[in-house]
C-alpha positions as CSV (number, residue, x, y, z in Angstrom):
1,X,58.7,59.1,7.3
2,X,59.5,56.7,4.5
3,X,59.4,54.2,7.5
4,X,55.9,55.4,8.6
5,X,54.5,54.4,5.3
6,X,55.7,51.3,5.1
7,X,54.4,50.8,8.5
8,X,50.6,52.2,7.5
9,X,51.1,49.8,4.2
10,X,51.7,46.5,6.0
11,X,49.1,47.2,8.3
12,X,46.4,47.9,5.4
13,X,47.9,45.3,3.7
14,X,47.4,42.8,6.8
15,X,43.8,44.3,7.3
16,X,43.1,43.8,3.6
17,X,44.4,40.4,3.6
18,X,42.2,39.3,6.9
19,X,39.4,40.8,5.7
20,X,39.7,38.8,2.5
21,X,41.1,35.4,4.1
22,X,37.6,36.1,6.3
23,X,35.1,36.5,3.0
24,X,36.5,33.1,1.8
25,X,36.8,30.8,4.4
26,X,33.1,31.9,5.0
27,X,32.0,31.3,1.8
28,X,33.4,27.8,2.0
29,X,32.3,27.0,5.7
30,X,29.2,28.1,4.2
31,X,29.6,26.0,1.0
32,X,30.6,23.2,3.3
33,X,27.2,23.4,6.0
34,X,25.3,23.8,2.8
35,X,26.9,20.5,1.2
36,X,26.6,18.7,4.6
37,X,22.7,19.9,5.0
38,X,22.0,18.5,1.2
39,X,23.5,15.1,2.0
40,X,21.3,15.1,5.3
41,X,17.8,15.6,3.4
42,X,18.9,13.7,0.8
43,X,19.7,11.0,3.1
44,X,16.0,11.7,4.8
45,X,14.1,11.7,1.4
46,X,15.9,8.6,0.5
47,X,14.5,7.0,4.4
48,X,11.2,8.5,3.7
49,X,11.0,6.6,0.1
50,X,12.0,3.8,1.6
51,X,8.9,3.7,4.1
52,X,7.0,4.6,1.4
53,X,7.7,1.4,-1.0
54,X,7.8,-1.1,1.9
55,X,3.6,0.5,3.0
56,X,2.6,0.2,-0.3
57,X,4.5,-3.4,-0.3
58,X,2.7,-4.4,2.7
59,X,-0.8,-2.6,1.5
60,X,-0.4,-4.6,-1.2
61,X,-0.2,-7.9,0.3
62,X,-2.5,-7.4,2.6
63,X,-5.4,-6.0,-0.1
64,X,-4.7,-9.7,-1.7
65,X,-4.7,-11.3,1.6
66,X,-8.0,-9.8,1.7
67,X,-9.1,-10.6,-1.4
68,X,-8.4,-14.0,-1.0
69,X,-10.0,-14.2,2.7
70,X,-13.3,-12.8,0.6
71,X,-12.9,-15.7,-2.3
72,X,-12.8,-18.2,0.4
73,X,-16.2,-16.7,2.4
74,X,-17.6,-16.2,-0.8
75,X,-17.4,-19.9,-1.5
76,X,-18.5,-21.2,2.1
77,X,-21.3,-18.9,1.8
78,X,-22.3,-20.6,-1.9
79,X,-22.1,-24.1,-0.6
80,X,-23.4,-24.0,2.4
81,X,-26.6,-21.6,0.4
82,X,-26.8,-24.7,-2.0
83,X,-26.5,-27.7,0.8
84,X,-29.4,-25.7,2.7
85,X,-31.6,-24.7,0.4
86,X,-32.1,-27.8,-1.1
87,X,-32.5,-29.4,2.0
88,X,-35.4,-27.1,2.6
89,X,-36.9,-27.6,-0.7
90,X,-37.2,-31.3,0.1
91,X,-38.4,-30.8,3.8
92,X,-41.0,-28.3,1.6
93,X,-41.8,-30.3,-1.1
94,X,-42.5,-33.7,1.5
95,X,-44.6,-31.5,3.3
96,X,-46.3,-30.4,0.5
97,X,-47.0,-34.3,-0.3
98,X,-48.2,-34.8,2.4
99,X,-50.6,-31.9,3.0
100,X,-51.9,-32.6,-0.5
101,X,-51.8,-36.1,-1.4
102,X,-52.9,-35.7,-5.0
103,X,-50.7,-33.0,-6.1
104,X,-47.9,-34.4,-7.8
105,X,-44.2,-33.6,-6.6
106,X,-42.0,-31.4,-9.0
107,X,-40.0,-33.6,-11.1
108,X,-36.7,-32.1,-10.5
109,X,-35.7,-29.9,-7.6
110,X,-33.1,-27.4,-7.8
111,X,-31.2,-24.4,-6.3
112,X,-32.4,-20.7,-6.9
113,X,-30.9,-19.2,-9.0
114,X,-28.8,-16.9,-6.5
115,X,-27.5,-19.9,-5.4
116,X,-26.3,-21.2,-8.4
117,X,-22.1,-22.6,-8.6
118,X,-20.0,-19.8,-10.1
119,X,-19.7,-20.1,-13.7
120,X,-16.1,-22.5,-14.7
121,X,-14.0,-19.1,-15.7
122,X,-14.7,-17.6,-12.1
123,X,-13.3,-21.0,-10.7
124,X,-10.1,-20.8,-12.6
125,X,-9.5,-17.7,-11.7
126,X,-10.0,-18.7,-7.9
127,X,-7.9,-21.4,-8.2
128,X,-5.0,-19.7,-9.5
């Protein structure tokens, strides 16, 4: 009987111990996916950052590429405003001379005043 026992305690004993040895090596295997699934969104947040910095990067560049493609019509737009309207002053004021012979021509002919140069400081600031 004494036999029996010791037979009933082992095999509790090896129940016991698989049961146990089962609760642990879950909990690490668990431990272990959970680990292993941090790393990978860490590793995707990390990627996703990345294509973050390099749009804003290229955003960036091309905003000043913009900017600068704007300075540069800006400008052509000015001069050739200037060069052409003070062409057609003079065709204006030679026809004016001759339509009216006696009225006298103005003494100094210049640009509106829309189409005036940008001021030295905006300049600078082009230029550099």
């Amino acid at each position: 009987m004494t036999g029996f026992i010791a037979v009933c305690i082992f095999a509790v004993g090896c129940l016991v111990g698989a049961l146990i040895h089962k609760l642990v090596s879950s909990r690490t295997g668990t431990a272990s996916k959970l680990s292993r699934d941090l790393d990978h969104v860490s590793q995707d947040f990390a990627d996703y950052q990345d294509k973050v910095n390099a749009h804003f990067q290229e955003t960036a560049e091309l905003v000043h590429n913009l900017t600068q493609n704007y300075v540069a019509v800006h400008q052509k737009l000015a001069i050739g405003a200037q060069e052409l309207s003070r062409s057609s002053l003079k065709s204006l004021a030679a026809e004016a001379v001759r339509s009216e012979k006696n009225a006298p021509l103005p003494e100094k002919l210049s640009a509106p005043i829309d189409y005036a140069e940008p001021e030295a400081s905006t300049k600078e600031k082009e230029n550099s």
